[in-house]
TIZA-251764 format. One record per atom (N, C-alpha, C): residue in one letter; chain; x, y, z. Coordinates in steps of 0.1 Angstrom, whole numbers, plus 5000, padded with zeros to 4 digits. Layout:
N
NODE aa ch   xx   yy   zz
NODE  A  A    X    Y    Z
...
//
This chain:
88
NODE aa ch   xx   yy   zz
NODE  X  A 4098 7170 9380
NODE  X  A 4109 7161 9377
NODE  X  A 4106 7153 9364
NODE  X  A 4116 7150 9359
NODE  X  A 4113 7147 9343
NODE  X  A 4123 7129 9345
NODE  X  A 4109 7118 9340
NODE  X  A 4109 7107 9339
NODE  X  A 4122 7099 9334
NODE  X  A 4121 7091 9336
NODE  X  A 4135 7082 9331
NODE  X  A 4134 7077 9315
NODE  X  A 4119 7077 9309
NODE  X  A 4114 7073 9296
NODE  X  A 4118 7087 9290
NODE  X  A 4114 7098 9292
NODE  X  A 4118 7112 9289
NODE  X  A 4130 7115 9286
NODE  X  A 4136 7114 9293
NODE  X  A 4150 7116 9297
NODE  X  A 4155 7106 9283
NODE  X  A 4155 7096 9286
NODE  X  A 4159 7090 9274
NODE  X  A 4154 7094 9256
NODE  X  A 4140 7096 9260
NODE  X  A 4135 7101 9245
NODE  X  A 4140 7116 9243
NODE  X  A 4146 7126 9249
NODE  X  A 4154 7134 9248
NODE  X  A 4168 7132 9242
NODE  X  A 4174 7119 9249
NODE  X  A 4187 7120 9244
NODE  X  A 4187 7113 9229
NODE  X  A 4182 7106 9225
NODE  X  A 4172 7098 9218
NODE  X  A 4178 7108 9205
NODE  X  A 4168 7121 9205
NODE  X  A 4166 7130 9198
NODE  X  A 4177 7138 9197
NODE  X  A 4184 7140 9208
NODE  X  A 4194 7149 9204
NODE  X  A 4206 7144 9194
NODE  X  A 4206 7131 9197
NODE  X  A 4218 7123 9193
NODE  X  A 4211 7125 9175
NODE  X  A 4201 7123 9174
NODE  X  A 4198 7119 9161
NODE  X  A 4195 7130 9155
NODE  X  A 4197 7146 9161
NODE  X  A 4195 7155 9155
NODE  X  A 4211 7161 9150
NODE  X  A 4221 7155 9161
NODE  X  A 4235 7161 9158
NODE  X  A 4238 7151 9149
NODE  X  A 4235 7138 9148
NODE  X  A 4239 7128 9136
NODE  X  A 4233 7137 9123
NODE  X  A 4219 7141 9123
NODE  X  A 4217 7144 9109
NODE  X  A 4222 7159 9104
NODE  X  A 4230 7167 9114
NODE  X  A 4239 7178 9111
NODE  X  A 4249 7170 9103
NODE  X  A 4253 7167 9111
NODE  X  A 4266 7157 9110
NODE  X  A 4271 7151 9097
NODE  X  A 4257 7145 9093
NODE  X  A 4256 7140 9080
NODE  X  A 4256 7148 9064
NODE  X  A 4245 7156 9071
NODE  X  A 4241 7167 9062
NODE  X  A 4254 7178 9058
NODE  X  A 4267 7179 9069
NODE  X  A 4278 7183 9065
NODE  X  A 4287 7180 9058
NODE  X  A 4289 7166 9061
NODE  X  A 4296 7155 9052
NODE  X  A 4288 7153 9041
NODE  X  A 4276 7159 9035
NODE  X  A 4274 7151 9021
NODE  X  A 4276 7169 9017
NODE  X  A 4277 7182 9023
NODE  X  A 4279 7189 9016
NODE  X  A 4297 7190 9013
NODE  X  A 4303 7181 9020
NODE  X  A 4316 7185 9018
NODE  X  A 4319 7171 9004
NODE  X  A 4309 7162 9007
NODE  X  A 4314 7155 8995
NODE  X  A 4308 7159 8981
NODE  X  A 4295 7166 8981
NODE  X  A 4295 7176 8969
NODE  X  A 4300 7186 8966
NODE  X  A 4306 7186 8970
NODE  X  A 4314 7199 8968
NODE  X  A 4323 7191 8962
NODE  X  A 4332 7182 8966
NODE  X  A 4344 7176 8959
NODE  X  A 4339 7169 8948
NODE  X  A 4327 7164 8948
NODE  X  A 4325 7155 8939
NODE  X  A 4324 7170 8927
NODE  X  A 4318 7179 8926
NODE  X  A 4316 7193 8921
NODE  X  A 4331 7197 8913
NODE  X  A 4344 7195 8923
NODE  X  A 4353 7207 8920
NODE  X  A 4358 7192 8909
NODE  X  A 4359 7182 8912
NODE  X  A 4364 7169 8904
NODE  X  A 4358 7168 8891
NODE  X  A 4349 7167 8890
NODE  X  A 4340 7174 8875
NODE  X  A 4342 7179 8869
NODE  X  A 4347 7190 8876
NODE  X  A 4352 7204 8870
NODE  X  A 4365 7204 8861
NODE  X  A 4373 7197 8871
NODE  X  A 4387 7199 8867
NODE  X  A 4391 7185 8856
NODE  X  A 4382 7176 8857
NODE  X  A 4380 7168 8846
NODE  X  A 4371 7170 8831
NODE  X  A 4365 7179 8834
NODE  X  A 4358 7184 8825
NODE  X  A 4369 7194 8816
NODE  X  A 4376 7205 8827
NODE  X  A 4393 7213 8819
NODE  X  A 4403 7201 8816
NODE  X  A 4402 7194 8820
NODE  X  A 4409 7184 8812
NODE  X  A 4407 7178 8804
NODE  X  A 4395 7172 8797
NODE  X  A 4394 7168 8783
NODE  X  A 4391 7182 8777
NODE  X  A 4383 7193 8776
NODE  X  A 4387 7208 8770
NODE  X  A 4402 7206 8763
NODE  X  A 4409 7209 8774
NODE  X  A 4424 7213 8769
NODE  X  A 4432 7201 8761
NODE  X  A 4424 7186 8762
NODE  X  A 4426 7176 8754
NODE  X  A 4423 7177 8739
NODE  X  A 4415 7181 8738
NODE  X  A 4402 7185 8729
NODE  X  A 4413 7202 8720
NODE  X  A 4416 7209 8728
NODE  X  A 4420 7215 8719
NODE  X  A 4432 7212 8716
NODE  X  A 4446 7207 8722
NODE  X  A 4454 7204 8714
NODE  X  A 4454 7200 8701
NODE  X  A 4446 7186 8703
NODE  X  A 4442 7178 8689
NODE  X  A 4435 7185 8684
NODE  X  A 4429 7202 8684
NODE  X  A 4421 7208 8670
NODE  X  A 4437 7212 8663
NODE  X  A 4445 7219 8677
NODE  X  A 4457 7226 8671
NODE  X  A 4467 7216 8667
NODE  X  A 4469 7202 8667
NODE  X  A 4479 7197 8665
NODE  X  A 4474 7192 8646
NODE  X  A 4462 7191 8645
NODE  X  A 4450 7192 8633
NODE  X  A 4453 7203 8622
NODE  X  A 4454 7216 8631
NODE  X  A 4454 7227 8620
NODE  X  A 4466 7230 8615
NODE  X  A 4477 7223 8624
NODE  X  A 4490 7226 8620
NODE  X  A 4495 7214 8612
NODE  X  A 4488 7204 8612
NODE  X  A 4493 7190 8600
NODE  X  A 4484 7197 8590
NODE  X  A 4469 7206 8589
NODE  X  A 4468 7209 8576
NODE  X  A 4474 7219 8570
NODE  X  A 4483 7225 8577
NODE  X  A 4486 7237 8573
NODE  X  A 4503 7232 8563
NODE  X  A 4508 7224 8569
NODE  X  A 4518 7219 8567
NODE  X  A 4513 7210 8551
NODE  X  A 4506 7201 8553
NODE  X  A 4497 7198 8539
NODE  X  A 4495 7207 8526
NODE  X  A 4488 7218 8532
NODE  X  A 4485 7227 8527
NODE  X  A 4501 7236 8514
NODE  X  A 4510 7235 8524
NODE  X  A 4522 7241 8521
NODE  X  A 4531 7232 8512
NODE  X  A 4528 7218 8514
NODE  X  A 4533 7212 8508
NODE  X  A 4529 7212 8493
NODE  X  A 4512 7214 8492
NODE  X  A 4505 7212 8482
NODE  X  A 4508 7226 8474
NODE  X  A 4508 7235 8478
NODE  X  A 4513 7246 8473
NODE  X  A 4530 7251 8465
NODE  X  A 4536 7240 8470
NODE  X  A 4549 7240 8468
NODE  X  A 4553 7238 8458
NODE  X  A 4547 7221 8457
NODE  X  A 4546 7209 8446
NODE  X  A 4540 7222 8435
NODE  X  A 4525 7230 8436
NODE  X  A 4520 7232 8427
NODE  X  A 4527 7248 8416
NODE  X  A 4537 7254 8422
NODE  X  A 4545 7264 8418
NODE  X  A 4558 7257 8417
NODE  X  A 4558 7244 8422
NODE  X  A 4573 7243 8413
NODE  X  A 4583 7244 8419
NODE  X  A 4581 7247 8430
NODE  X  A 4594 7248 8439
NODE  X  A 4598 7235 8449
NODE  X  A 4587 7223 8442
NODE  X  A 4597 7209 8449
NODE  X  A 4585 7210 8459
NODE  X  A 4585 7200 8464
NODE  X  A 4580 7196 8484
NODE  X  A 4586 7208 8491
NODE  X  A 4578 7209 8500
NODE  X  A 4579 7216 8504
NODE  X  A 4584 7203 8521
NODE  X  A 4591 7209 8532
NODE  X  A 4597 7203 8542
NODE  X  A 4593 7210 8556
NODE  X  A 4587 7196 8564
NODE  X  A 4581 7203 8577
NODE  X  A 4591 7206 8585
NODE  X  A 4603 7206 8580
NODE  X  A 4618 7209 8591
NODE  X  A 4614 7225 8589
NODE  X  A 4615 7231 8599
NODE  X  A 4611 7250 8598
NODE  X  A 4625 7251 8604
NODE  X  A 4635 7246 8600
NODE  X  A 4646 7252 8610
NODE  X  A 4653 7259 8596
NODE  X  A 4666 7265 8594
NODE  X  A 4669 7277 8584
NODE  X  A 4686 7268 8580
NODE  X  A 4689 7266 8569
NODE  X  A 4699 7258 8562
NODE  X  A 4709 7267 8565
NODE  X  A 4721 7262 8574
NODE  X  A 4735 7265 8574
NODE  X  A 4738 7273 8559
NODE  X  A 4746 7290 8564
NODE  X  A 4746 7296 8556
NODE  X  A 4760 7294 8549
NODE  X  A 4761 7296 8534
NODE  X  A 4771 7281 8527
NODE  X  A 4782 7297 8528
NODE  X  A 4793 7288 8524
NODE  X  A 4808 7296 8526
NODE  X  A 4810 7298 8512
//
């Protein structure tokens, strides 16, 4: 027959072996989130990052056209890209 001090140092141990499952579950479920959050903040300054290279190459390119315009003589050139009403 197994003691009343036993008995207790058994339950003792079980309890603090399902707590440290327990635990050990919950810190894998919070690495993981903390993991996929990183992640997806990390693609979000990326895709921040590349706008402003492309919003960059298209003000130089616009520059660029301008500078080209002026230098052949055909005036400023105009970042309107839309096509002038065709005259009657």
């Amino acid at each position: 027959m197994v003691g009343r001090f036993e008995r207790n140092k058994d339950t003792i141990q079980e309890v603090t072996e399902s707590a440290a499952t327990h635990v050990g579950a919950i810190a894998g479920i919070i690495t993981g989130a903390v993991r996929d959050v990183t992640r997806e903040i990390g693609e979000l300054i990326t895709d921040a990052i590349e706008m402003r290279e492309a919003a960059r190459a298209a003000r130089d390119d616009d520059e660029r056209a301008a500078r080209d315009g002026e230098e052949s003589g055909e005036g400023p050139a105009t970042s309107d890209r839309r096509s002038a009403p065709p005259a009657e």
